[in-house]
Structure formats: structure tokens, C-alpha cells
KETOR-319084 format. One record per residue (C-alpha): y, z, x; residue in one letter. Coordinates in steps of 0.001 Angstrom, whole numbers, plus 500000, padded with zeros to 6 digits. Last residue first. Example, Ala and Ser with C-alpha at 12.3 -4.5 7.8 and 13.67 -1.06 7.14 Angstrom:
BEGIN
498940507140513670s
495500507800512300a
END
This chain:
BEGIN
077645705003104680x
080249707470105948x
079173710757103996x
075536710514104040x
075596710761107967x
078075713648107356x
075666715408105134x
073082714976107711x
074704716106110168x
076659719075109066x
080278719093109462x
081399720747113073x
082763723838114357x
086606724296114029x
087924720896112046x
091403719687112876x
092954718391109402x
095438715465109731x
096720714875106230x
098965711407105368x
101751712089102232x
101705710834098884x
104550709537096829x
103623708911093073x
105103706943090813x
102263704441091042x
099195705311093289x
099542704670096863x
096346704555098748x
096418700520099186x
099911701342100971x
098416702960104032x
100177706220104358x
102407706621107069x
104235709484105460x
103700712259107606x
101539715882107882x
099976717086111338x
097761719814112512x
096221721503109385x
093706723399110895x
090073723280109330x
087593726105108509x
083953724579107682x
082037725997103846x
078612727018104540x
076017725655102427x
078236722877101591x
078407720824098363x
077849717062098585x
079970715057095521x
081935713389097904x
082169715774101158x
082140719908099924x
083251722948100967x
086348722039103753x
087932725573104035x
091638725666105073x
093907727079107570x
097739726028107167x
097773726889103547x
101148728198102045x
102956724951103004x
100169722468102402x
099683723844099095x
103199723724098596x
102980719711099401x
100320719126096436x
103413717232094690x
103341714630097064x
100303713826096767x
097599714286099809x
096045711475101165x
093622712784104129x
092639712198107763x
089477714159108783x
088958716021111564x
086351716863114983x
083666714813114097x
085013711779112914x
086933711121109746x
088900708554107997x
091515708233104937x
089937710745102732x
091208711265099091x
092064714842098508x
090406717276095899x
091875720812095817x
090903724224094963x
092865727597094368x
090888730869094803x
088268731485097423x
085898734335097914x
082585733258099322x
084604731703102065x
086537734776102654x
089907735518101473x
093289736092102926x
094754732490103343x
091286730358103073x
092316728036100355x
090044725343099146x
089511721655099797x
087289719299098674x
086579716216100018x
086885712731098969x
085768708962099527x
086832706405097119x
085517703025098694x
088335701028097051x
090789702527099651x
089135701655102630x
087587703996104742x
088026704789108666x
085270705851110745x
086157707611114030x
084902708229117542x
085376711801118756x
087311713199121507x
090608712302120096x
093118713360122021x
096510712399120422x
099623711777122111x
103011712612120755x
105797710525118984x
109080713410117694x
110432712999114298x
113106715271112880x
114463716619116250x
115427720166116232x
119172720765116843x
120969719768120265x
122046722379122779x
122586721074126587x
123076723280129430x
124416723536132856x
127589724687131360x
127056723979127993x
126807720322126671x
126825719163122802x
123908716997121321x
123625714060118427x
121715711555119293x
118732712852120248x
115724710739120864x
111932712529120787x
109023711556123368x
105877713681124035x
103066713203126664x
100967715257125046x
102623718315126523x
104361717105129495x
107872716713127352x
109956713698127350x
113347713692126122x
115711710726125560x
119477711130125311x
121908709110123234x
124816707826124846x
129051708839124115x
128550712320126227x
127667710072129485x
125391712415131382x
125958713944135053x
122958715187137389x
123555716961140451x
126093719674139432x
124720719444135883x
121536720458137319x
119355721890133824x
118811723754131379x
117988722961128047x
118620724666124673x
116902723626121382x
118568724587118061x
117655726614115205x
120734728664114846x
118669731911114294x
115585730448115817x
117114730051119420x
114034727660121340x
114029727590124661x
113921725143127827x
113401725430131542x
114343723162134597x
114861719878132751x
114569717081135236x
117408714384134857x
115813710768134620x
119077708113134487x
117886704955133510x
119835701584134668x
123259700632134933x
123472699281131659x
123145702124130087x
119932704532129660x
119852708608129500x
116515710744130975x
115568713867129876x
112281715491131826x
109742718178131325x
107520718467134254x
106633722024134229x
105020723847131236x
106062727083128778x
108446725208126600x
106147722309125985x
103638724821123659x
106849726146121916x
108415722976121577x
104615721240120283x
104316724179117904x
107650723466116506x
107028720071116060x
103459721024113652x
105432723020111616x
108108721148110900x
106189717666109871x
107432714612111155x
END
């Protein structure tokens, strides 16, 4: 759900083969291939091309688009045709496939697990300014899935890389960079506190969390 994060999947999407739209009634599924797509940022729409000639779509039905990059799906209901074209504004939610290479361990709420978090936009890891302490939902080797509040979102905004520097009370010796690669709401309600909304973190870590420390972390 997260802006950010769907435009990166267009822009990745837009440069493979193998994207398709497809349209269902009750005379089956119609699959249309899409021969190219872009993104126009002033208007921020989506524009696909494709065989109009070939292929015809019923204007009153919802279209479905799949995209080869992680095997992504998005509906759009809402869409007006060009010749040989079809311009629809970005989709709100899209479902994509995630590669996890890593097995995870997932915590319950009472367990009270937490990192710490600190900004890396323009500084070094010796030289960090604003710091954050996030619940931890799971981790594995390559992320960590986080509750973040609600009102912690600008953080979020102005900090897509971060620095993880320390796992419960354990500092690190060298803090570990991490990606922000996905924010939603599917929060597991035992994490909600009252009159507060939070939001689920996906951090992507570059490099790895100490061993030992890690070890530690999940008992």
C-alpha cells in the first residue's frame, strides 16, 4: 500500500516482457498482452499499450493487471481508453510476491522485542541524529518486520535507508544499513496500543546482523 514501494515495482515492471491485462464476464477471461507501459509523473497516471485492433474490452468491467515482476496483481476500476491505449491512475494497493531467502522467527506481542533505529540520510554511522525504538514483529536474516506508530510516519518518509544499532538492549559494534521496502496496515491486533494506529515495517537488511547477537536476539 505504500507509494513508494508501488512505484518502484511500475518502474521495475515497466522495463520487462510478459506483462498482461486480462478482463472477466461471463463469457470467460479475456488475457490482452500489454506491449509496453509508462509512467507520466505530471498527471500521475499509468499508460498501456496495447492491440486494440485484436483485443476489445468492455468499458463497463473492471480490468486486472499482472506484471512479471514478482508476479504482481492490481484491479482497476476506474480507466479511460486511448487509441491503442489505456490510462488509469496509480493503483492504491497492488499484491506482489516476496522472496524470502531466509527462514523467519516471528514474536509475539508479550515477548517485547525491539530495535533501534537511527537516521542515515546524509550522515555516517558514527554521526547520526534522530533515533527511534520500534517493536519487532519477526526477523530472519535478511529483514526485520516492525510496528511503527502512526505518528512516526514522517520518519518513514524522510528515511528510506536506515541504520539498525542495536537489538533489545544489545548495542552494535557496527551499526547495519536497512531499506525500507514496504509499509501497510496489517498489523496483528495484539500490537495495537489504544488510540493509537500503527503501521507494519518491512526493513531489507544489506549485510547481515551479527551472529551471536542475533542468536541472543530470538531466544
Amino acid at each position: 500500500m505504500e507509494y513508494r514501494e508501488i512505484l518502484r515495482i511500475l518502474q521495475r515492471s515497466s522495463a520487462t516482457s510478459g506483462n498482461i491485462l486480462w478482463q472477466s464476464s461471463v463469457l470467460g477471461k479475456n488475457i490482452i498482452p500489454i506491449h509496453f507501459f509508462e509512467i507520466d509523473f505530471i498527471s500521475r497516471e499509468i499508460v498501456l499499450k496495447y492491440d486494440d485492433e485484436t483485443f476489445g474490452l468492455d468499458l463497463d468491467l473492471p480490468i486486472y493487471i499482472k506484471l512479471s515482476y514478482r508476479e504482481t496483481i492490481f484491479k482497476v476500476a476506474v480507466f479511460r481508453k486511448g487509441p491503442g491505449s489505456l490510462h488509469f491512475i496509480f493503483p492504491e494497493l497492488v499484491k506482489t510476491q516476496e522472496f524470502r531467502k531466509s527462514n523467519r522467527t516471528t514474536f509475539k506481542p508479550n515477548q517485547d522485542k525491539f530495535v533501534t533505529l537511527k537516521s542515515a540520510l546524509n550522515h555516517g554511522p558514527k554521526d547520526l541524529a534522530s533515533e527511534l525504538k520500534v517493536a519487532v514483529i519477526d526477523v530472519s536474516e535478511s529483514g526485520l518486520g516492525l510496528v511503527f506508530s502512526e505518528n512516526n510516519r514522517n520518519f518513514l518518509k524522510n528515511n528510506r535507508i536506515l541504520w539498525i544499532t542495536t537489538l533489545q538492549h544489545q548495542n552494535l559494534d557496527t551499526p547495519v544499513i536497512a531499506e525500507v521496502v514496504y509499509i501497510n496496515s496489517d498489523v496483528d491486533s495484539g500490537f495495537h496500543h489504544k488510540r493509537q494506529k500503527n503501521l507494519k515495517v518491512g526493513l531489507k537488511i544489506s549485510g547481515s546482523l551479527p551472529e551471536d547477537i542475533l542468536s541472543h536476539f530470538i531466544q
